[in-house]
VOBA-1610 file (N, C-alpha, C; in pm, whole numbers, padded with zeros to 5 digits, always signed):
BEGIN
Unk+01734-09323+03077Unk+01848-09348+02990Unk+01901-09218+02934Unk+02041-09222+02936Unk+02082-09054+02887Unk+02185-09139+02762Unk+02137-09088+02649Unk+02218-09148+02523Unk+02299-09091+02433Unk+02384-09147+02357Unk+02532-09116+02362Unk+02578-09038+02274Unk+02454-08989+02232Unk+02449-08855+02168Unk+02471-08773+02214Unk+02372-08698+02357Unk+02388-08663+02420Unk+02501-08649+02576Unk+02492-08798+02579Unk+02660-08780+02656Unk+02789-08687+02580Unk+02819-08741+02481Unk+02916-08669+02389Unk+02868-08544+02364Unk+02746-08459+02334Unk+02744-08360+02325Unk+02777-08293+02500Unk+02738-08341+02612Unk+02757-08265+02673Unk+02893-08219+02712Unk+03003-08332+02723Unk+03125-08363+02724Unk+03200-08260+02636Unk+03099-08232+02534Unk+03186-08152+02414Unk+03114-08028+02497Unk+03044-08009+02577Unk+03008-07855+02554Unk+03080-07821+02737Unk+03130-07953+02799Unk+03203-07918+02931Unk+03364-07888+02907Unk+03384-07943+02775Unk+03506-07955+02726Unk+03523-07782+02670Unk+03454-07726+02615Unk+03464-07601+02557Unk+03428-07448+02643Unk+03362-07493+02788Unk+03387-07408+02881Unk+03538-07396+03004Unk+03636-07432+02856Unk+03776-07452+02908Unk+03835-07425+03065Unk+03740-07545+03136Unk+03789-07587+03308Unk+03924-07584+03319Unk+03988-07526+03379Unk+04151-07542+03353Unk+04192-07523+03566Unk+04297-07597+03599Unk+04370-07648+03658Unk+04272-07768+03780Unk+04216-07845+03691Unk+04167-07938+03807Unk+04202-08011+03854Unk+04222-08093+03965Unk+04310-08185+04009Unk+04237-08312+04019Unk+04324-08433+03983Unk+04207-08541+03940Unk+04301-08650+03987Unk+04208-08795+04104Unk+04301-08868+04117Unk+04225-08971+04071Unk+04312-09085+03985Unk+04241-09179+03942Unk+04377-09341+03977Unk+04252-09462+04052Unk+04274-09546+04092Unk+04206-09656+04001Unk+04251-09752+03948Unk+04214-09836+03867Unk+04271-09770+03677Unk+04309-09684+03659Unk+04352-09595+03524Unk+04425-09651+03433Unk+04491-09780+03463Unk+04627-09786+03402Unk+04559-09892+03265Unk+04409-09908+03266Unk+04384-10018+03118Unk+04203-10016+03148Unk+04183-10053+03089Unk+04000-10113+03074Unk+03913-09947+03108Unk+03838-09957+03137Unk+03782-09833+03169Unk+03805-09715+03188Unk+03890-09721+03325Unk+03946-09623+03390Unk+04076-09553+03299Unk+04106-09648+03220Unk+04231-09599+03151Unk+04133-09484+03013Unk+03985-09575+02988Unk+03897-09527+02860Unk+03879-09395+02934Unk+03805-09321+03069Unk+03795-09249+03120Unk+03920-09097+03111Unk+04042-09177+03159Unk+04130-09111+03197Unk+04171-09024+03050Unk+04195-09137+02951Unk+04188-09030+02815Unk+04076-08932+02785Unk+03960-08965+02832Unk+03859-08882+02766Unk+03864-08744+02802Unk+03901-08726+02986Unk+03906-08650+03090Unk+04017-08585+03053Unk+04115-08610+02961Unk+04233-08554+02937Unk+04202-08435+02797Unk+04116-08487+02720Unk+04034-08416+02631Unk+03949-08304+02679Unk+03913-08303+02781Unk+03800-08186+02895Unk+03806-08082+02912Unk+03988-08101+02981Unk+03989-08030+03102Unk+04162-07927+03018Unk+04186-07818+03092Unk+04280-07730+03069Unk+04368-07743+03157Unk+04528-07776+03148Unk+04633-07779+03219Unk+04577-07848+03377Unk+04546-07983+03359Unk+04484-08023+03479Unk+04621-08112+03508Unk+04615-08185+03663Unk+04656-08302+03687Unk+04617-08378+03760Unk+04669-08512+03655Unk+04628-08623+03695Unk+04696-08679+03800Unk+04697-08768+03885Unk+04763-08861+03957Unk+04671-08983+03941Unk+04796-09097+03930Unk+04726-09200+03914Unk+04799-09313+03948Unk+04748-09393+04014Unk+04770-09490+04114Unk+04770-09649+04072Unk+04908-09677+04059Unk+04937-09818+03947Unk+05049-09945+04005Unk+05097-10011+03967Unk+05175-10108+04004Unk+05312-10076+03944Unk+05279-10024+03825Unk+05465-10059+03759Unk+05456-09910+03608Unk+05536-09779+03723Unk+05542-09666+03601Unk+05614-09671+03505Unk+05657-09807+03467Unk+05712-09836+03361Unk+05648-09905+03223Unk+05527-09958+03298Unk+05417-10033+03199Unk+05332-09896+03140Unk+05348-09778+03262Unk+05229-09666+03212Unk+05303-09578+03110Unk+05437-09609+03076Unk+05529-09524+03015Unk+05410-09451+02895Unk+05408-09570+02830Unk+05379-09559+02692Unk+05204-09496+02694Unk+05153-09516+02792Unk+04963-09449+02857Unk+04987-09270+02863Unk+05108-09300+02959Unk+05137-09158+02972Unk+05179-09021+02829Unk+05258-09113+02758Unk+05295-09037+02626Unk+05150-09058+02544Unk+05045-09118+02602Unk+04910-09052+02484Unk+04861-08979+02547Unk+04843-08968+02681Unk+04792-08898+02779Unk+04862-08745+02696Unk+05036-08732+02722Unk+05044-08588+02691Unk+05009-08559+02557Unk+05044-08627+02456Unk+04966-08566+02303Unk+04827-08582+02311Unk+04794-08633+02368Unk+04630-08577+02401Unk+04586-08416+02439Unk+04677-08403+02540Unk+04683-08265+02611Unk+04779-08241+02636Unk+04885-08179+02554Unk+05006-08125+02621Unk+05005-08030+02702Unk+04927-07963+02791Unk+04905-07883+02907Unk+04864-07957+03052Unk+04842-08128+02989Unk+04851-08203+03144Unk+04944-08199+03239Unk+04940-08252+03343Unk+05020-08272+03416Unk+04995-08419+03476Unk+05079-08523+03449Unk+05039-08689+03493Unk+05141-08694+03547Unk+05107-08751+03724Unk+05190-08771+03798Unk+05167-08966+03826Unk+05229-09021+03831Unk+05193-09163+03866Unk+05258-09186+03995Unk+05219-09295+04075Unk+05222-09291+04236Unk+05233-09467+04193Unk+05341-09502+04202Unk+05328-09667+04215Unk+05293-09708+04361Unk+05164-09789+04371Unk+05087-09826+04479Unk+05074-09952+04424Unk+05026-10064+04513Unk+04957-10161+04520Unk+04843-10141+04549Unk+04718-10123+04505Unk+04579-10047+04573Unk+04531-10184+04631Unk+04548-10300+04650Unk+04464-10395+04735Unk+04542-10371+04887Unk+04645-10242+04910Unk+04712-10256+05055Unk+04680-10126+05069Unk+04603-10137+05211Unk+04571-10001+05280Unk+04732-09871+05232Unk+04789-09984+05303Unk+04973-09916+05328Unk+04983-09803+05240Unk+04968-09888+05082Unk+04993-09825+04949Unk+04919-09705+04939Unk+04793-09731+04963Unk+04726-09599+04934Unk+04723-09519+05017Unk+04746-09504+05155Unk+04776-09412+05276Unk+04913-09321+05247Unk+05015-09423+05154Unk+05173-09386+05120Unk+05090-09266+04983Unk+05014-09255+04938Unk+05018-09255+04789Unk+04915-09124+04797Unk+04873-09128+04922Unk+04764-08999+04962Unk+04854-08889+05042Unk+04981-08931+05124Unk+05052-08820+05162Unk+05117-08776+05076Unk+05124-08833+04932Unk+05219-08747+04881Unk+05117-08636+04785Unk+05009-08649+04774Unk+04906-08575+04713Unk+04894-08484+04779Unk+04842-08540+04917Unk+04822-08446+05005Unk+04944-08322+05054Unk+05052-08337+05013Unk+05175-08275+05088Unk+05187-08148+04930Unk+05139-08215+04797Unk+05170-08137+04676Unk+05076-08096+04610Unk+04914-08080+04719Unk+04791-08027+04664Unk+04712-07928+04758Unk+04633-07843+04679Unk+04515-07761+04754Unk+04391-07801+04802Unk+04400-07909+04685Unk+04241-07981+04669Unk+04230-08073+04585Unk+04138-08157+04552Unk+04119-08248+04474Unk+03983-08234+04428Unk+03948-08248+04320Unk+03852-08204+04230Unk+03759-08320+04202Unk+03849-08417+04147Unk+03762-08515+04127Unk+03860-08661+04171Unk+03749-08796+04222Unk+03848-08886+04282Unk+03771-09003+04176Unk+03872-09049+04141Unk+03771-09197+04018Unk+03865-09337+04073Unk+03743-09429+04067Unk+03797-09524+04111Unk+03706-09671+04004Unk+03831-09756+04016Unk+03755-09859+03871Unk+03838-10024+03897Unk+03924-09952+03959Unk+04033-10116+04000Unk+03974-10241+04044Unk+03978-10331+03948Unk+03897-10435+04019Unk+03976-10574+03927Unk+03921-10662+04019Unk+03944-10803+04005Unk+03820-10935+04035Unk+03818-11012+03940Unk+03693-11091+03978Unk+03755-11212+04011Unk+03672-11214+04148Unk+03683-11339+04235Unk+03649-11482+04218Unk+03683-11543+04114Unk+03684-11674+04065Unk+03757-11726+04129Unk+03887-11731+04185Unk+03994-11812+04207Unk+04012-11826+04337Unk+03865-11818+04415Unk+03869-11843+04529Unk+03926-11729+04637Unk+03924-11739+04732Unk+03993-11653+04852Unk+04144-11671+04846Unk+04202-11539+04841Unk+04334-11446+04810Unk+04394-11378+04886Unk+04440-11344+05004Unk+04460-11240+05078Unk+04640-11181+05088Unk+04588-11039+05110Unk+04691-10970+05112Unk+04811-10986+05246Unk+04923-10927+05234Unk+04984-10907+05372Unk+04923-10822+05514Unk+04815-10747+05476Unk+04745-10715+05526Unk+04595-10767+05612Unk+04598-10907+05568Unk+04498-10991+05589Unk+04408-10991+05556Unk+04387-10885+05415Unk+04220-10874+05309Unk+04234-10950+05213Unk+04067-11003+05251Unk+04094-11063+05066Unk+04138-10988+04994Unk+04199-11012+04846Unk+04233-10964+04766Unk+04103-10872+04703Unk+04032-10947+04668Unk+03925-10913+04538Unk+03832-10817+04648Unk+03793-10825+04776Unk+03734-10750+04863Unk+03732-10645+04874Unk+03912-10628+04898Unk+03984-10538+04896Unk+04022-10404+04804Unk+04032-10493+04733Unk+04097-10402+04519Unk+03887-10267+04545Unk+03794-10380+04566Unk+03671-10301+04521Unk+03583-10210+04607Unk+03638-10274+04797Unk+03566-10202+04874Unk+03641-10140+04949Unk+03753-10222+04999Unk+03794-10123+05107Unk+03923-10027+05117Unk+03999-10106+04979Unk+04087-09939+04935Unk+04012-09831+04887Unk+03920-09844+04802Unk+03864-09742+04752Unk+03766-09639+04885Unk+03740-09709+04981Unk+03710-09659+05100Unk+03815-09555+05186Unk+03941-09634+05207Unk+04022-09580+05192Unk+04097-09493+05160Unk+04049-09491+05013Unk+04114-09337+04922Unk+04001-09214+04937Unk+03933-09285+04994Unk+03794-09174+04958Unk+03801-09115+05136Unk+03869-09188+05212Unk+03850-09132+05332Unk+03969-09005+05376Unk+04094-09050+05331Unk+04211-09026+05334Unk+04190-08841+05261Unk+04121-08886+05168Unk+04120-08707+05017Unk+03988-08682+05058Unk+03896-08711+05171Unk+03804-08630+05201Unk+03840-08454+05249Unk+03962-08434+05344Unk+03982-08303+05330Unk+04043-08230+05191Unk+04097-08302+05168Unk+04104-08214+04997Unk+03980-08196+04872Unk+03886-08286+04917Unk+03757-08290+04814Unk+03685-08163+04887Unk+03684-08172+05043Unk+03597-08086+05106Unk+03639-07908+05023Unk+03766-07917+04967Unk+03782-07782+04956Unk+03799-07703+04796Unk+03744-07832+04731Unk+03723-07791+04604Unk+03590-07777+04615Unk+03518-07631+04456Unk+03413-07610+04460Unk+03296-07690+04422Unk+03311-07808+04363Unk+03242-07919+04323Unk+03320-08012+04321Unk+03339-08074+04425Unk+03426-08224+04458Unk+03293-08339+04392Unk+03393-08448+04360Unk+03287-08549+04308Unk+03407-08682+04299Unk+03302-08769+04363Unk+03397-08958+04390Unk+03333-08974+04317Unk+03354-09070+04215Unk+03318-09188+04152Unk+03316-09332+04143Unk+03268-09450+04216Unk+03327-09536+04235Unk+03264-09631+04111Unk+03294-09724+04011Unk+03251-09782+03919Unk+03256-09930+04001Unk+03188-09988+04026Unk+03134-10109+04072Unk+02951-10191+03983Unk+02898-10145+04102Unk+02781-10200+04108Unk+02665-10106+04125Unk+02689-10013+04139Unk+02545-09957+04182Unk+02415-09961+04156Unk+02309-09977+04220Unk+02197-10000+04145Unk+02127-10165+04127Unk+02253-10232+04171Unk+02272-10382+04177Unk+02276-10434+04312Unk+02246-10370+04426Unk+02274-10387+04561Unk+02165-10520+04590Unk+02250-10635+04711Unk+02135-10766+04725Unk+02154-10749+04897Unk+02096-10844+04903Unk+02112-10875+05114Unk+02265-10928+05106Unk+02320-10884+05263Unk+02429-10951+05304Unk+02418-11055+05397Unk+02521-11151+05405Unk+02494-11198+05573Unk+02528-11108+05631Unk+02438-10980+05722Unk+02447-10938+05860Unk+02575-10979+05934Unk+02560-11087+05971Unk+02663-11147+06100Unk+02811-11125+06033Unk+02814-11096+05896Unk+02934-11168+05849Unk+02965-11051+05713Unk+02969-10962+05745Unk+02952-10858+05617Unk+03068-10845+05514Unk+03227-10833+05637Unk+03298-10885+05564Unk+03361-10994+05530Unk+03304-11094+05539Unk+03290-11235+05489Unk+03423-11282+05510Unk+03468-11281+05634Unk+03550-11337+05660Unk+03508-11495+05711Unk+03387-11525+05716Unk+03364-11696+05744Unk+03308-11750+05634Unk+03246-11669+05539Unk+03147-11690+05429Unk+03186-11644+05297Unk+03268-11667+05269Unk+03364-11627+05124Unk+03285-11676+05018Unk+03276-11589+04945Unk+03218-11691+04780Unk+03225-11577+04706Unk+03233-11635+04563Unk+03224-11499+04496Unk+03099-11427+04487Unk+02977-11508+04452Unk+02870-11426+04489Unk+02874-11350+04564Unk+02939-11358+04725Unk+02914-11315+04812Unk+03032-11166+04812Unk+03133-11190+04744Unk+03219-11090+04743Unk+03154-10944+04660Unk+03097-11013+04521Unk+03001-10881+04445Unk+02897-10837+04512Unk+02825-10905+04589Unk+02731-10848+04662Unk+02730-10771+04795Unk+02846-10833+04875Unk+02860-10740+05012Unk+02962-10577+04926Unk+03010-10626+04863Unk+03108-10478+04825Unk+03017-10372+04730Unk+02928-10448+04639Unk+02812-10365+04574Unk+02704-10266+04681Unk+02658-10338+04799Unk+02631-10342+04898Unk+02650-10228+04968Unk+02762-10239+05047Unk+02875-10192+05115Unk+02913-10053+05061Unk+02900-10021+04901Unk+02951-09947+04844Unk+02842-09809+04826Unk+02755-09842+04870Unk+02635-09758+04829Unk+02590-09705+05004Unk+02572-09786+05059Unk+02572-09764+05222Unk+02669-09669+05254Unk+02781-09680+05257Unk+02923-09626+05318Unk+02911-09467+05232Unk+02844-09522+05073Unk+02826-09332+05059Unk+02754-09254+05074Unk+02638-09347+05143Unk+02503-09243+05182Unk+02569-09227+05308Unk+02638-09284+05400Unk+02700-09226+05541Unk+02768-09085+05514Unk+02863-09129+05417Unk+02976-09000+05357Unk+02889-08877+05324Unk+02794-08908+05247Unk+02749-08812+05200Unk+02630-08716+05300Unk+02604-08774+05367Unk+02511-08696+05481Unk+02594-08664+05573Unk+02723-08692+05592Unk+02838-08595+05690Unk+02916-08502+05583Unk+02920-08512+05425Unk+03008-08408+05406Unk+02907-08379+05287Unk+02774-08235+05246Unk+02687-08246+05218Unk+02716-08179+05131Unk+02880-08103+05085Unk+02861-08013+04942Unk+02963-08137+04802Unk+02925-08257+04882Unk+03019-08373+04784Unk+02953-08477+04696Unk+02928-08487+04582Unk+02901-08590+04482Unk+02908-08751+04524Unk+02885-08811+04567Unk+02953-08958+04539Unk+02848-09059+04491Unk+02925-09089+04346Unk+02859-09171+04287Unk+02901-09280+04259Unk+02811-09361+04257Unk+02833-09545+04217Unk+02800-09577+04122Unk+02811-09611+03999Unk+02823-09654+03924Unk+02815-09789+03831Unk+02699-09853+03762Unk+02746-09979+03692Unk+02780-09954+03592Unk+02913-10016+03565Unk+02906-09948+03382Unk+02893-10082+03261Unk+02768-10183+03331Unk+02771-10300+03234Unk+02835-10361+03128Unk+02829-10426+03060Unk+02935-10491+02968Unk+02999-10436+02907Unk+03134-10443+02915Unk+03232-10310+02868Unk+03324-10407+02802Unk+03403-10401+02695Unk+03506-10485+02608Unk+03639-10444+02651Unk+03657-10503+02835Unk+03793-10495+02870Unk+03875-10654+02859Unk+03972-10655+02932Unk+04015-10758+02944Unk+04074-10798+03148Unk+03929-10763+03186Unk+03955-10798+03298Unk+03929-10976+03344Unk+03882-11030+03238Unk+03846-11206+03276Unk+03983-11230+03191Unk+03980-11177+03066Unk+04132-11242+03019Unk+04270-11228+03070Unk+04250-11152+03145Unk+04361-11179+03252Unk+04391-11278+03368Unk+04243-11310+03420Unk+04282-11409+03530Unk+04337-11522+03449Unk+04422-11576+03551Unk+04475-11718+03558Unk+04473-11818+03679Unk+04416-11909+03655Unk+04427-12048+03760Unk+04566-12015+03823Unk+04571-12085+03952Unk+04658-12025+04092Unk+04713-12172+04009Unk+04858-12192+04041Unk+04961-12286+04018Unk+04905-12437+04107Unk+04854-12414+04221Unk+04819-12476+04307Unk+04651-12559+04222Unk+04602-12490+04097Unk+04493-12568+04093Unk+04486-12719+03989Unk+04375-12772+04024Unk+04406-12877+03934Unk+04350-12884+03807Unk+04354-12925+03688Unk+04295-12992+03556Unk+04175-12917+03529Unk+04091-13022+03598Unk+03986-12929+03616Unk+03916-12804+03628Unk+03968-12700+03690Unk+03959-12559+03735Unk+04037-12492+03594Unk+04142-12516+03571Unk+04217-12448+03441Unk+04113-12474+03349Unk+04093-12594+03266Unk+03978-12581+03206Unk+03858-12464+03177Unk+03801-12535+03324Unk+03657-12426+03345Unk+03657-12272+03337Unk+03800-12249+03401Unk+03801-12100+03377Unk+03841-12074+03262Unk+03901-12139+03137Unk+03946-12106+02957Unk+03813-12073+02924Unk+03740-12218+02973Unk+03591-12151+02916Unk+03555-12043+02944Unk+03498-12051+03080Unk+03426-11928+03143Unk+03546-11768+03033Unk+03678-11791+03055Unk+03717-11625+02964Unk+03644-11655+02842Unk+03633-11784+02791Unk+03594-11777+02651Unk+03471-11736+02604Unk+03346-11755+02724Unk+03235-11745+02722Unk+03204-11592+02747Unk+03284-11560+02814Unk+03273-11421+02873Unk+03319-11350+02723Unk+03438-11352+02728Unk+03472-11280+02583Unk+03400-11286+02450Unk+03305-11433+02454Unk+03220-11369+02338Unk+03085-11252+02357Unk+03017-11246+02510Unk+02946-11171+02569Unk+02979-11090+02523Unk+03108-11048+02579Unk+03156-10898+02579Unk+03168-10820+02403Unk+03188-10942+02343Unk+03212-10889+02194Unk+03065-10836+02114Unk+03001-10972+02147Unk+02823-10871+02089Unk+02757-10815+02225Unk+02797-10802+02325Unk+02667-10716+02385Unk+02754-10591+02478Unk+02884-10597+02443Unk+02958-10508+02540Unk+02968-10374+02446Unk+02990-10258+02527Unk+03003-10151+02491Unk+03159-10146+02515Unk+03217-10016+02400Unk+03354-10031+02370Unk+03430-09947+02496Unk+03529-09973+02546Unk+03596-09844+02670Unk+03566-09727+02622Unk+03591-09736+02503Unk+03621-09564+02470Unk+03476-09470+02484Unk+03319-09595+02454Unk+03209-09540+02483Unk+03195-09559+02667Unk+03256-09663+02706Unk+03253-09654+02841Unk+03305-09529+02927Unk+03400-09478+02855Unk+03521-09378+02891Unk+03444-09244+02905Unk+03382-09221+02794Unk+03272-09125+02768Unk+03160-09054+02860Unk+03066-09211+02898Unk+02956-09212+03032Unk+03071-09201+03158Unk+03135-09253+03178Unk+03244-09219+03332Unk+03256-09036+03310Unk+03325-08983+03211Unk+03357-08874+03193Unk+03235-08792+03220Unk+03124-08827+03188Unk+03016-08742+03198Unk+02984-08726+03342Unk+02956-08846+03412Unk+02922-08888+03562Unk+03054-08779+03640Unk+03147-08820+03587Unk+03245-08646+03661Unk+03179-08526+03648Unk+03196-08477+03540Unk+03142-08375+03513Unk+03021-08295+03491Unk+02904-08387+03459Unk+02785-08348+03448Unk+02700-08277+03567Unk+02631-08140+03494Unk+02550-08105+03630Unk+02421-08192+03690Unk+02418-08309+03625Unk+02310-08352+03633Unk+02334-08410+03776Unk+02401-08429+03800Unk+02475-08514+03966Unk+02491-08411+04044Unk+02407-08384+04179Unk+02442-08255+04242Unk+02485-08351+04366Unk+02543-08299+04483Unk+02602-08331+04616Unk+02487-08434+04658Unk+02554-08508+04675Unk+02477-08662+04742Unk+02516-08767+04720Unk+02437-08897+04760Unk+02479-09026+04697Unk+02406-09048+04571Unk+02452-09104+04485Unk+02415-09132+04388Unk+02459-09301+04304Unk+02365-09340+04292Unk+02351-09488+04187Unk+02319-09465+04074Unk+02391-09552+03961Unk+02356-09483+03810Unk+02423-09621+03756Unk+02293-09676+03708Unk+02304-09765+03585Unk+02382-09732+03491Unk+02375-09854+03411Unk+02533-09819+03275Unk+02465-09768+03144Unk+02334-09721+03159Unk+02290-09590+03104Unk+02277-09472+03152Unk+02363-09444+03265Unk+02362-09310+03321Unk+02259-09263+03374Unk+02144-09361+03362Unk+02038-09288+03439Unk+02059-09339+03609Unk+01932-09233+03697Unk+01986-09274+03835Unk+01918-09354+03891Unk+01947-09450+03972Unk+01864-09601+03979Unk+01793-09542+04156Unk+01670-09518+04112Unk+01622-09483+04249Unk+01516-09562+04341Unk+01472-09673+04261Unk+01429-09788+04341Unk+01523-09826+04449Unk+01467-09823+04587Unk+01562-09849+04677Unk+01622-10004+04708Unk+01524-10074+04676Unk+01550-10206+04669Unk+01555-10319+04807Unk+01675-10367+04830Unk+01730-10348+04961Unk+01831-10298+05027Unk+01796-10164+04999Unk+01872-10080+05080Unk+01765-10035+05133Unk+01650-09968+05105Unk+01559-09921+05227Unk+01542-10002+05332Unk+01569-10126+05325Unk+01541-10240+05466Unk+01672-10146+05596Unk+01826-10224+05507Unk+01945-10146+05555Unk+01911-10016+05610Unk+01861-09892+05543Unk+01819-09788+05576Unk+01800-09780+05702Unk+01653-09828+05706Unk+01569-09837+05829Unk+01648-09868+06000Unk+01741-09962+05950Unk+01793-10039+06060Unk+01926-09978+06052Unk+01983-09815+06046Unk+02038-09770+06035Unk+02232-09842+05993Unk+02194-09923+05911Unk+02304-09988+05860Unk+02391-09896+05771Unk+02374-09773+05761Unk+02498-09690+05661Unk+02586-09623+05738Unk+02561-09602+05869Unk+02671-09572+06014Unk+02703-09750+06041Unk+02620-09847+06020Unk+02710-09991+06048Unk+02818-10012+05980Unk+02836-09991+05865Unk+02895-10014+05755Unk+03014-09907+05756Unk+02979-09821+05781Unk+03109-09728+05783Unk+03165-09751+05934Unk+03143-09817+05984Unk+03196-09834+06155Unk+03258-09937+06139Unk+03186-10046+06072Unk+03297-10178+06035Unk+03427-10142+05935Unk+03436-10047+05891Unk+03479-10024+05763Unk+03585-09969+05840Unk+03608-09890+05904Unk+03677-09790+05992Unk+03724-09945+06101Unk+03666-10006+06123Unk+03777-10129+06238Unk+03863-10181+06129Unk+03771-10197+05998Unk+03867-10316+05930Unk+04013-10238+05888Unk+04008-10086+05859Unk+04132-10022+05811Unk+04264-10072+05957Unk+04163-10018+06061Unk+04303-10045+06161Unk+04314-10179+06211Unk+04266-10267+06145Unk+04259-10403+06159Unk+04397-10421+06088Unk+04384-10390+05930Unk+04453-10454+05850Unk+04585-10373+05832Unk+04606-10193+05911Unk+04715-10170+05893Unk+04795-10174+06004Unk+04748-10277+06112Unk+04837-10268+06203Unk+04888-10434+06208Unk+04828-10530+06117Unk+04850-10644+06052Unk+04958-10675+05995Unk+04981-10536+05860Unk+05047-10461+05790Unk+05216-10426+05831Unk+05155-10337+05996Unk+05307-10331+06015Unk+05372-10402+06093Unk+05315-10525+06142Unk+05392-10599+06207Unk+05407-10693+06135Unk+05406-10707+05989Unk+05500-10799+05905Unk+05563-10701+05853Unk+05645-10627+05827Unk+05713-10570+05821Unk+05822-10589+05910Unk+05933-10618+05807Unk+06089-10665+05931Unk+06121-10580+05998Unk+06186-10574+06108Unk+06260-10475+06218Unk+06351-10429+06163
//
C-alpha cells in the first residue's frame, strides 16, 4: 500500500523538479477520474500539452478554462472523437501524430458499464467492449512510435488490473457469449495480456493497468434503460444507481484523491519499463493468478493477434457503411 501522504508528497516533489514541455494524451478526461487526473497533471508539469479525446468541445469549454487557470503555461488541445470507433481514434492519432515529436505519457479511463445488455457500434463492437479494450488498444498501438521516442514513455490504462479471471478461450471476444460479467472479465483479462505482449516488444515503455476501486464518479448515474426496455428493467437499474451511489458515498474515494494515485502511477519512479498491475492502493499486484496459466500457453501473442484481426475487422466494417 503506498498512502496518500506519501502519494501527495511525491507529486509535490515531481511537481517542483519543474518537468516542462511534456506531451500528454488523455482518453476518457472529459469527467470522473480521468478528468480528477487531468487537473492534477496540470498542477505537475511546465508548459506541457494536453490532448484530449472527447465527444462534444463544447461541453469541455468550461474543463478547459480550469485546466488554463490551473496552469496558464498549458497547452489543451481537444480532438472530438467518439473513442468506442476505431475510425475516431485512428482520425484523432494523425493529427497528433502530424503536430508531435513524441508523446510522453498516454492515459486512458473511458469507460461504460455494461448493464444494458449488448450495444454495438457502426463498426460492429460492442459498445462497452469497445470504450475499455479495444480503442484503448488502439490508441496505444497507433502512439507506440511516438512513446518509443520519448525518454520515459508510460500508458496507463485504468480498468482492472490485478482483477484478471478465466475467459471462454473459444470466444474471447464474446461475440457468442455476451454478459456483463463476461465483458469485465475478458477486457480486465485482455488488458493485462496485450501489455505484457507490448511490453516485451517495446522494452524502454511503462504500461500500466490499473484498478482504481471505488471512486465517487457518476459513471452508473448516467446510464439509462434503452427506450426499448420494459417496467421492469427501468426499475432495477434506479435501484442498482441507487445502491451503487450509496457504496460509492461511504466507501468510495473522492476523484480528486483518485486524480492524485493516477498522477502518481504517471509519474512515479517507482514504475520502471514493463507491464505493470497496481491495485487502487498503488501497490503492484504480483500474484499471478490466472494469468500464469495464460502465460504458459503463450496467450499474450494470442491476444494481441486477435486484437490486431478485430481492428481490421471492424475498420473495414466501418468503411463500408460509410455512403459513396
Amino acid at each position: 500500500m503506498v498512502k496518500a501522504t506519501t502519494i501527495r508528497q511525491c507529486n509535490a516533489r515531481f511537481a517542483s523538479e519543474h518537468h516542462a514541455g511534456l506531451v500528454c494524451v488523455f482518453a476518457g478526461a472529459t469527467s470522473g477520474i480521468g478528468a480528477g487526473t487531468l487537473e492534477r497533471m496540470a498542477l505537475m508539469l511546465q508548459a506541457p500539452t494536453f490532448y484530449v479525446l472527447g465527444r462534444s468541445a463544447a461541453r469541455f469549454a468550461s474543463q478547459r478554462a480550469k485546466l488554463e487557470s490551473l496552469n496558464s503555461s498549458c497547452k489543451v488541445v481537444f480532438l472530438e472523437a467518439e473513442v468506442s470507433l476505431l475510425s475516431d481514434v485512428d482520425a484523432a492519432c494523425t493529427q497528433i501524430t502530424a503536430a508531435e515529436q513524441k508523446v510522453d505519457y498516454l492515459y486512458m479511463s473511458a469507460g461504460l458499464m455494461p448493464l444494458n445488455g449488448p450495444q454495438y457500434t457502426k463498426e460492429g463492437l460492442e459498445t462497452c467492449f469497445a470504450i475499455s479494450y479495444y480503442s484503448r488498444m488502439r490508441l496505444t498501438s497507433n502512439l507506440l512510435p511516438l512513446l518509443r521516442k520519448s525518454p520515459q514513455p508510460r500508458v496507463l490504462s485504468v480498468l482492472a488490473g490485478g482483477r484478471e479471471k478465466s475467459m471462454r478461450d473459444e470466444d474471447i471476444g464474446l461475440e457468442q457469449h455476451w454478459s456483463t460479467r463476461g465483458v469485465i472479465d475478458h477486457t480486465t483479462t485482455m488488458t493485462s495480456l496485450a501489455f505484457e505482449y507490448l511490453a516485451e516488444n517495446d522494452k524502454q515503455i511503462t504500461f500500466l493497468h490499473a484498478f482504481p476501486g471505488w471512486v465517487r464518479t457518476d459513471i452508473f448515474a448516467r446510464l439509462t434503460a434503452p427506450e426499448s426496455s420494459g417496467v421492469g428493467w427501468r426499475v432495477t437499474l434506479a435501484l442498482i444507481r441507487g445502491l451503487v451511489a450509496t457504496i460509492m458515498l461511504i466507501f468510495g474515494m473522492s476523484v480528486e484523491d483518485s486524480g492524485e494515485r493516477q498522477a502518481f502511477h504517471l509519474t512515479s519512479d517507482r514504475y520502471g519499463p514493463g507491464a505493470w498491475r497496481i491495485g487502487y492502493l498503488s501497490d503492484q499486484v504480483s500474484a499471478p493468478g490466472v494469468l500464469e496459466q495464460y502465460r504458459e500457453r503463450g496467450w499474450a501473442e494470442k491476444v494481441w493477434e486477435h486484437t490486431v484481426r478485430v481492428f481490421e475487422k471492424a475498420l473495414a466494417i466501418g468503411s463500408d457503411s460509410v455512403p459513396k
